[in-house]
C-alpha positions in Angstrom: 107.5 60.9 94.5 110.0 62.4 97.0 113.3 63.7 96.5 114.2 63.4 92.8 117.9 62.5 94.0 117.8 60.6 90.5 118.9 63.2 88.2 122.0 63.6 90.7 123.3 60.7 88.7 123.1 61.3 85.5 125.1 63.3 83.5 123.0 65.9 81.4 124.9 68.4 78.7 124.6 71.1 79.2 116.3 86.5 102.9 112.8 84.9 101.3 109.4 86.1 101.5 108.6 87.6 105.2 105.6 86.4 106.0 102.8 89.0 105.6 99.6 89.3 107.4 96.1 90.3 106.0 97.8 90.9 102.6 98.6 88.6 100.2 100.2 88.1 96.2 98.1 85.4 93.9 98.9 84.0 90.4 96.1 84.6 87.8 95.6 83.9 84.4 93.3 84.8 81.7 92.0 87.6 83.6 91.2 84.4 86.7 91.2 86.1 90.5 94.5 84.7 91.8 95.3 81.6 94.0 97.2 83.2 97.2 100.7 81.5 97.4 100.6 80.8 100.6 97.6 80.1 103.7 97.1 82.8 105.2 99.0 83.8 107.9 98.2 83.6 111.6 99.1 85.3 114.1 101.6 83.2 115.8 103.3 82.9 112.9 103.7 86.2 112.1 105.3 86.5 115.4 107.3 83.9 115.1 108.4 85.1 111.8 109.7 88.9 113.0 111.6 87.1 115.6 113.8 85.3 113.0 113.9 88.5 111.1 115.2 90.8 113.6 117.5 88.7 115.0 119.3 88.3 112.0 118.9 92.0 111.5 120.9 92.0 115.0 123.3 89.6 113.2 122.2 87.4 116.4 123.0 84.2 114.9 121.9 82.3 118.2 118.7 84.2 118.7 118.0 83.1 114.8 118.4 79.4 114.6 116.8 79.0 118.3 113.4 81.5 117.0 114.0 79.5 113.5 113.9 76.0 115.3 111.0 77.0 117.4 109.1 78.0 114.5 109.5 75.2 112.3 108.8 72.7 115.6 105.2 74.7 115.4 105.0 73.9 111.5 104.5 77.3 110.2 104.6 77.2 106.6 106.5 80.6 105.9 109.4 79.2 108.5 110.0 76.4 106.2 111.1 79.0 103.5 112.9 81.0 106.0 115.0 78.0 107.3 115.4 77.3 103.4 116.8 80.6 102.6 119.0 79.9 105.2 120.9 77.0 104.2 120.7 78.5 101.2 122.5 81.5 101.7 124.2 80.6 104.6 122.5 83.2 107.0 123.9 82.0 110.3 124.0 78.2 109.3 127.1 76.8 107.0 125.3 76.6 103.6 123.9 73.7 102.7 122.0 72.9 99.2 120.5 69.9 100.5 119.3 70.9 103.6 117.8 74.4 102.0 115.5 71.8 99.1 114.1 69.5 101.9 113.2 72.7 104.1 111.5 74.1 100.8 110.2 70.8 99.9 108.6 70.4 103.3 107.0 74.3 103.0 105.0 73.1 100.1 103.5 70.5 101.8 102.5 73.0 104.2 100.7 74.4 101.7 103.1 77.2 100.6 103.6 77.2 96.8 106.9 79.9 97.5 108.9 76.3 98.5 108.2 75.0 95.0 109.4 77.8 93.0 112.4 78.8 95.7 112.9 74.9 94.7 112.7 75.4 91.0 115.1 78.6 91.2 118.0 77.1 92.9 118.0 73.9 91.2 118.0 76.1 88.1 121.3 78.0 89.3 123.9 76.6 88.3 122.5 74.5 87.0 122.3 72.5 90.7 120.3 69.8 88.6 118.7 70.4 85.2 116.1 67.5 85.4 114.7 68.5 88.9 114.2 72.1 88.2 112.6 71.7 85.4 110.3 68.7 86.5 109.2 71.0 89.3 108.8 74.1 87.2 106.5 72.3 85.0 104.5 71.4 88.2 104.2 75.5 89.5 104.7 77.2 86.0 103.1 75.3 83.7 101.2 78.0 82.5 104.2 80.7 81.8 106.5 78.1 80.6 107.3 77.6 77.0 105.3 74.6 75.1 108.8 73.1 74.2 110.2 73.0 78.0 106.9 70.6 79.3 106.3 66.8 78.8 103.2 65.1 78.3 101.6 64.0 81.2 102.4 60.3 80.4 106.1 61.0 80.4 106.4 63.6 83.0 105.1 61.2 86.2 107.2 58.6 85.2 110.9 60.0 85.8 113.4 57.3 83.9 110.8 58.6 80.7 111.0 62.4 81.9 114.6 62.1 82.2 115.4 59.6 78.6 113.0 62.5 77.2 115.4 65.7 78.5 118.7 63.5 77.6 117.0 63.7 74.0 117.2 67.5 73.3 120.2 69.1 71.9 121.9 71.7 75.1 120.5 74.8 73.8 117.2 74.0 74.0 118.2 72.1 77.8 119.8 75.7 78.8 117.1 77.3 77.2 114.5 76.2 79.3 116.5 76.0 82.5 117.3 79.9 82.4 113.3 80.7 81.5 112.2 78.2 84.3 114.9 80.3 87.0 113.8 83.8 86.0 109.9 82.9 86.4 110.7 81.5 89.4 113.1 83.4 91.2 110.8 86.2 90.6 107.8 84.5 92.1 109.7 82.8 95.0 111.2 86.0 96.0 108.7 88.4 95.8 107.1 90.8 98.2 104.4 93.0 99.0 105.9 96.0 99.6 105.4 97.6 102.3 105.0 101.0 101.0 101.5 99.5 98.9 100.6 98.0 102.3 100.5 101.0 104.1 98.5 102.8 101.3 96.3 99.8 101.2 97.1 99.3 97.4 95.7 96.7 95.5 95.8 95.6 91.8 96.7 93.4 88.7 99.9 93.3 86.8 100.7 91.7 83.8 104.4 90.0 83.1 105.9 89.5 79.7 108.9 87.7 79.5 110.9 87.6 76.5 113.9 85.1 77.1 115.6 85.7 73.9 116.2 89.2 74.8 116.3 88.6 78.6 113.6 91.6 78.9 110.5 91.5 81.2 108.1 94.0 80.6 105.2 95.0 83.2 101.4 96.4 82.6 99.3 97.6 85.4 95.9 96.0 84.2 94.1 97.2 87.6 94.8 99.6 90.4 92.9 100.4 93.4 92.9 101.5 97.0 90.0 102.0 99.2 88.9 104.9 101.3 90.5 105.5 104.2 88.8 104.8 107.8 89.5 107.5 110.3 91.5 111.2 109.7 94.3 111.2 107.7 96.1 114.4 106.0 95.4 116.4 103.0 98.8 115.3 101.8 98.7 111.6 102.5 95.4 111.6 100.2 96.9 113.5 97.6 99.9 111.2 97.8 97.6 108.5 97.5 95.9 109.9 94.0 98.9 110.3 92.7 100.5 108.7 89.7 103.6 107.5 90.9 101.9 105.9 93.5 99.1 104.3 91.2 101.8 102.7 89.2 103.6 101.9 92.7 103.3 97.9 92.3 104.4 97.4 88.7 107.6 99.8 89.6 108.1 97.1 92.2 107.7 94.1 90.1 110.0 95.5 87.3 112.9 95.7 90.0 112.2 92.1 91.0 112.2 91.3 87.4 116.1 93.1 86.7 116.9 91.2 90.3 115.7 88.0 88.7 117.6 88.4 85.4 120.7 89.2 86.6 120.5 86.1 89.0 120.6 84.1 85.7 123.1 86.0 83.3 124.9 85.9 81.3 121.9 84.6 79.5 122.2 81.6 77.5 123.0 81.8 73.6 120.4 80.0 71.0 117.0 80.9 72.4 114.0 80.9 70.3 113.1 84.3 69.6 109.6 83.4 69.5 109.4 82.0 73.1 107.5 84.4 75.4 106.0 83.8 78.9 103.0 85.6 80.7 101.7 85.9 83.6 99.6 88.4 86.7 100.3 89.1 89.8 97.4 90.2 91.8 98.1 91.9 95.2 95.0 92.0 97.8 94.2 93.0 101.0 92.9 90.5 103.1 
């Protein structure tokens, strides 16, 4: 079904990913190698890609929307999220909700699962529209989301019973699960791979614990690993390399996300069950 304009009308209580060549961040579970977000990236796109980006660096708003048009006329998945984050945000185009969902809508088609999630967090702020955002976090989330926020399967693909189910719950539990399925995925729709692990060629697994009662996300480095280098490099760049700070570069970088994604949500709801907690890895590889 497209769209979801539905839950529009009913009253309910209650600058994106650059694209990144040969690197790429997967969701994992259960210890599972991770499904890359996105295809990967070729090299036209990539091009295309640091045109939009440094000419809104150059606050060239022109240069942006004409690089932006031609990108998205060539289909390139990221360019969808870029045009989205653009409406969004109102980065050289008059902001525009709407507009921003279709663009992010029409990324994961492309086969980028960042459009679902940048979906899932804006829908989530404000709330934009409780029923959306939580019908398409229960579609890219399903396995960090709390057991009281999904449907069965019967109820969720039919939307008049998805929706006469989410009309039934009292507001906390509604608020509840809006605020957990915005922090999950605003910190999966805007994250990065740094370019500091990139150039260091770090790879690795880290594990998320969210607590929404507590609005606290805590981080583990379950795997960590970068392989020898290929050609000279200096006695201080390897020791740099071995060095503990830089080992536990990529969950330093996912905690910041995670504050950046919490405060995007606050103040944090009242009533949430304690007992609610969310998990999930992020695995970064070279590719």
């Amino acid at each position: 079904m497209n769209g979801w304009t539905f839950a529009r009308a009913l009253a309910i209580k209650g600058l994106p990913c650059r694209a990144i060549a040969a690197a790429a961040i997967g969701l994992a579970s259960g210890g599972a190698q991770g499904e890359p977000l996105r295809p990967e990236v070729t090299r036209a796109e990539q091009l295309a890609t640091d045109r939009v980006h440094a000419a809104l660096e150059a606050r060239d708003c022109s240069k942006a929307v004409q690089y932006l048009n031609e990108g998205l006329s060539a289909r390139h998945p990221g360019l969808y999220l870029i045009a989205g984050t653009m409406f969004e945000e109102g980065l050289c185009l008059k902001p525009d909700w709407n507009r921003a969902q279709r663009h992010y809508q029409a990324g994961l088609e492309a086969g980028h699962r960042g459009g679902l999630f940048k979906m899932v967090a804006g829908l989530a702020q404000g709330p934009r529209d409780v029923a959306a955002a939580l019908w398409w976090a229960q579609r890219g989330l399903t396995g960090a989301m709390p057991a009281p926020c999904l449907a069965e399967p019967a109820i969720h693909e039919v939307p008049e019973k998805y929706v006469e189910w989410l009309q039934s719950w009292p507001a906390s539990r509604l608020s509840a699960c809006v605020y957990t399925a915005g922090v999950l995925a605003t910190l999966t729709g805007d994250l990065l791979y740094p370019q500091q692990a990139r150039s260091l060629q770090l790879t690795g697994r880290v594990a998320m614990r969210f607590v929404p009662a507590e609005g606290r996300i805590d981080w583990t480095t379950l795997e960590s690993d970068m392989p020898p280098p290929v050609g000279v490099v200096s006695e201080g760049w390897m020791r740099d390399r071995r060095s503990p700070r830089v080992q536990d570069f990529l969950r330093r970088h996912l905690d910041a996300a995670g504050q950046q994604a919490l405060k995007r949500f606050e103040p944090r709801p009242p009533g949430i069950d304690p007992g609610w907690t969310s998990q999930q890895e992020y695995v970064f590889t070279l590719q």
